[in-house]
C-alpha positions in Angstrom: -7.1 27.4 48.4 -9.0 24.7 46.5 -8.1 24.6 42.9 -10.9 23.8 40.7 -10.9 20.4 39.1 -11.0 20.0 35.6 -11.2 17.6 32.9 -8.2 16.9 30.6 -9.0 17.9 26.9 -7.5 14.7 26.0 -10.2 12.6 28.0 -12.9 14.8 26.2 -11.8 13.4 22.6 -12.5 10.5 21.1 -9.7 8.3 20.3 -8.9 7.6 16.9 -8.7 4.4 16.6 -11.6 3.6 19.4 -12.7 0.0 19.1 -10.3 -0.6 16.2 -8.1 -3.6 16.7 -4.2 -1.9 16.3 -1.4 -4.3 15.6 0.6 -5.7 12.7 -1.4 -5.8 9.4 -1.8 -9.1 7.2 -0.4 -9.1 3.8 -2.2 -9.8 0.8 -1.7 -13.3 -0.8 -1.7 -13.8 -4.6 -5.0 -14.9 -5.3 -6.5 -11.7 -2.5 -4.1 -9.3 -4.9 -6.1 -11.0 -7.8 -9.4 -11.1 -6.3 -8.8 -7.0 -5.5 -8.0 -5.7 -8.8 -11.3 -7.8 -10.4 -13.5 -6.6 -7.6 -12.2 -3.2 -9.1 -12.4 -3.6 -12.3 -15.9 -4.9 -12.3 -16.9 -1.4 -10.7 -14.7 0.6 -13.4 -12.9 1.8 -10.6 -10.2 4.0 -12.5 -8.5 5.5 -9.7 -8.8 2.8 -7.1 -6.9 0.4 -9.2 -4.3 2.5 -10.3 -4.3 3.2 -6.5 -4.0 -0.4 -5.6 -1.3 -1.1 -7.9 0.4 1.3 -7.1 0.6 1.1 -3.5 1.8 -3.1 -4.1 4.3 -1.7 -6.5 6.2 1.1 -4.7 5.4 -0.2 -1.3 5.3 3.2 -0.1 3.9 4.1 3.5 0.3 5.6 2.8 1.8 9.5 4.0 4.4 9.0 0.7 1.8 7.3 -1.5 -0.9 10.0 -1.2 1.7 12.8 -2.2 3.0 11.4 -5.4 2.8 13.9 -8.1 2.5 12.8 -12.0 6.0 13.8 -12.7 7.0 11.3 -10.3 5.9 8.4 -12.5 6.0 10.0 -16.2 8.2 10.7 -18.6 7.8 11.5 -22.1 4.1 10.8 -21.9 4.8 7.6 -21.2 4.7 5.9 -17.5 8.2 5.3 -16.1 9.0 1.2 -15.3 11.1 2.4 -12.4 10.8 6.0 -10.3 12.1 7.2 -7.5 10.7 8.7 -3.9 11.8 10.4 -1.1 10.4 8.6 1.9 9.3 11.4 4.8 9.8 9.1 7.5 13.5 8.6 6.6 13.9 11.4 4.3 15.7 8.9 1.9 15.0 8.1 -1.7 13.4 5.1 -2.0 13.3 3.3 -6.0 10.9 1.1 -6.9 10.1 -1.2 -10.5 6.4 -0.2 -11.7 4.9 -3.6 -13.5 3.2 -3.8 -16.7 -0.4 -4.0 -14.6 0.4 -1.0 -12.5 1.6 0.9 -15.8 -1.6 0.4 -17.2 -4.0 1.2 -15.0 -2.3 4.2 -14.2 -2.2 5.0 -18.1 -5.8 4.5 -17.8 -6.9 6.9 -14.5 -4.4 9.6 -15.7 -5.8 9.7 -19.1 -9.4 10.4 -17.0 -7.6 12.8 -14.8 -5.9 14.6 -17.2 -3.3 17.5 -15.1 0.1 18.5 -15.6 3.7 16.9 -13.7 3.2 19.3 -11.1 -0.6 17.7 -10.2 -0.6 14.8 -7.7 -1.6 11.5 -9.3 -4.5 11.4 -6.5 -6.1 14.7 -6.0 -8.6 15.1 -3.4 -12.1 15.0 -3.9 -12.7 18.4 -2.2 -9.4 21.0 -2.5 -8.7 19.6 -5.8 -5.5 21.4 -5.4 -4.4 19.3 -2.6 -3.8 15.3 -2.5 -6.0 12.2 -1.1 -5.6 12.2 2.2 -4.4 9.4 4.0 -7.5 9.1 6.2 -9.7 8.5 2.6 -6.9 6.6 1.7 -7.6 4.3 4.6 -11.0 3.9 4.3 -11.0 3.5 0.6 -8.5 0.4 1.6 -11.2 -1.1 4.1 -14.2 -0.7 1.7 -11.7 -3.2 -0.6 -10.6 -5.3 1.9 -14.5 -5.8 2.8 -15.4 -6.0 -0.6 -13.5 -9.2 -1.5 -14.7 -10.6 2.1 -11.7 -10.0 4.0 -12.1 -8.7 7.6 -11.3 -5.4 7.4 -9.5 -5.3 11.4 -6.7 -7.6 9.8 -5.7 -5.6 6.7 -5.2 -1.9 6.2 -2.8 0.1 3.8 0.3 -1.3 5.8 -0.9 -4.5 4.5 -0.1 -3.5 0.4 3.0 -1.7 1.2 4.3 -4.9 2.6 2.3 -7.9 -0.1 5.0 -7.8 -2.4 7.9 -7.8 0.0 6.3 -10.9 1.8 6.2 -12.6 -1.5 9.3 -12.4 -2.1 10.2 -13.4 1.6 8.1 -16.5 1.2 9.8 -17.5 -2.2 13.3 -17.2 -0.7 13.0 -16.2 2.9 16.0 -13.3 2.0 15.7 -10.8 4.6 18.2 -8.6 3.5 15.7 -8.5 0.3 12.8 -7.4 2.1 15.0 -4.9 3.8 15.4 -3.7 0.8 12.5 -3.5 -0.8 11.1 -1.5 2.4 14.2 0.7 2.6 14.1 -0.1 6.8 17.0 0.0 8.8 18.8 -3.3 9.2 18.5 -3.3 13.0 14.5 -3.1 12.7 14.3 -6.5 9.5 14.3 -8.8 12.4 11.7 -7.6 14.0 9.3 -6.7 11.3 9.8 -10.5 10.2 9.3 -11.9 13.9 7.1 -12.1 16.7 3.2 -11.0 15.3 4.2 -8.7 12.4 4.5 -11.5 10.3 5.5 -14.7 11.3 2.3 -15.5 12.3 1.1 -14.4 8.9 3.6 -15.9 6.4 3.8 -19.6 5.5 7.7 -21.0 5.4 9.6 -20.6 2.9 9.2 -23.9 2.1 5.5 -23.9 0.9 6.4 -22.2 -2.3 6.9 -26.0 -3.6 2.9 -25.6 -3.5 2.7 -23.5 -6.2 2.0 -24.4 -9.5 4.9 -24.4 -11.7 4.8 -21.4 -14.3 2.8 -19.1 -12.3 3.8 -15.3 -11.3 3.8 -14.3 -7.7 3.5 -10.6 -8.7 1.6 -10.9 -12.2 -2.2 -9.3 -12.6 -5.1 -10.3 -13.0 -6.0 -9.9 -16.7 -10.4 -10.4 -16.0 
């Protein structure tokens, strides 16, 4: 007896990331870090650019970032210079600094969004109980990325959670420091440093001698 043929439900869906390019993300340099928080500044962009800073800061993976609630980053009214995160992927803490820029601008946004410790820092836009997701998350990210004229299928949020661990590779090419700094298992630093991740997107070591004497790697933009 014939069976009838049918059509796998998979085959019926569209693909998520259909005529996306996948692979490693870039991180942002410097002057693109720069260039991102004036881009959002000029457009009064409150939450983006405590967003932004955020995300270079903790280096959290976007599924950690989006779930951050306000007690995770203040204390006594004030915002914390370090906090603390469990990660979901590893379920292990992760601890991260939060710099002056990144204090600020999320003094700023959370003054606008007012809530209590118990309210995520990013609430979305339509359960305004629940968190941004990561999807609007991700698209926010491109609409920067293409704002600053950056092509948008070379960066994405992976791309800020690693910026400030690839600055601090290229200023003393420590691995175990980036390891670190990404809580990832040792076995796994080698190949998130080699091969395309970012080899092909990191200059030596040695090109730090081409900065200008006296200027911060990590500082803000103060436009």
């Amino acid at each position: 007896m014939d069976m009838p043929q049918t059509e796998p439900a998979a085959t019926q869906r569209k693909v998520w990331n259909a005529g996306r390019a996948v692979g490693a993300k870039r991180a942002l340099k410097p002057k693109e870090i720069w260039e991102t928080r004036f881009y959002l500044n000029q457009r009064r962009r409150l939450r983006d650019r405590a967003l932004f800073d955020l995300a270079i800061d903790s280096k959290l993976r976007g599924c950690d970032l989006v779930q951050m609630k306000i007690g995770d980053i203040v204390s006594g009214g004030q915002i914390r210079t370090r906090a603390i995160m469990m990660q979901q992927k590893t379920n292990r803490p992760v601890q991260f600094e939060l710099l002056p820029d990144a204090r600020a601008s999320l003094l700023a946004w959370l003054e606008r969004r007012g809530g209590t410790v118990e309210d995520y820092v990013f609430p979305s836009r339509v359960d305004h109980n629940g968190h941004l997701s990561t999807r609007q998350y991700a698209r926010v990210v491109d609409e920067w990325v293409t704002g600053v004229g950056l092509m948008r299928s070379e960066y994405g949020t992976h791309s800020l959670r690693r910026t400030k661990a690839s600055i601090i590779y290229r200023a003393t090419g420590n691995l175990r420091a980036v390891q670190i700094l990404l809580a990832i298992a040792r076995s796994r630093i080698r190949s998130v440093i080699s091969g395309s991740t970012w080899k092909t997107h990191l200059p030596s070591p040695r090109t730090l001698k081409s900065e200008p004497k006296g200027s911060s790697l990590l500082a803000g933009s103060h436009h």
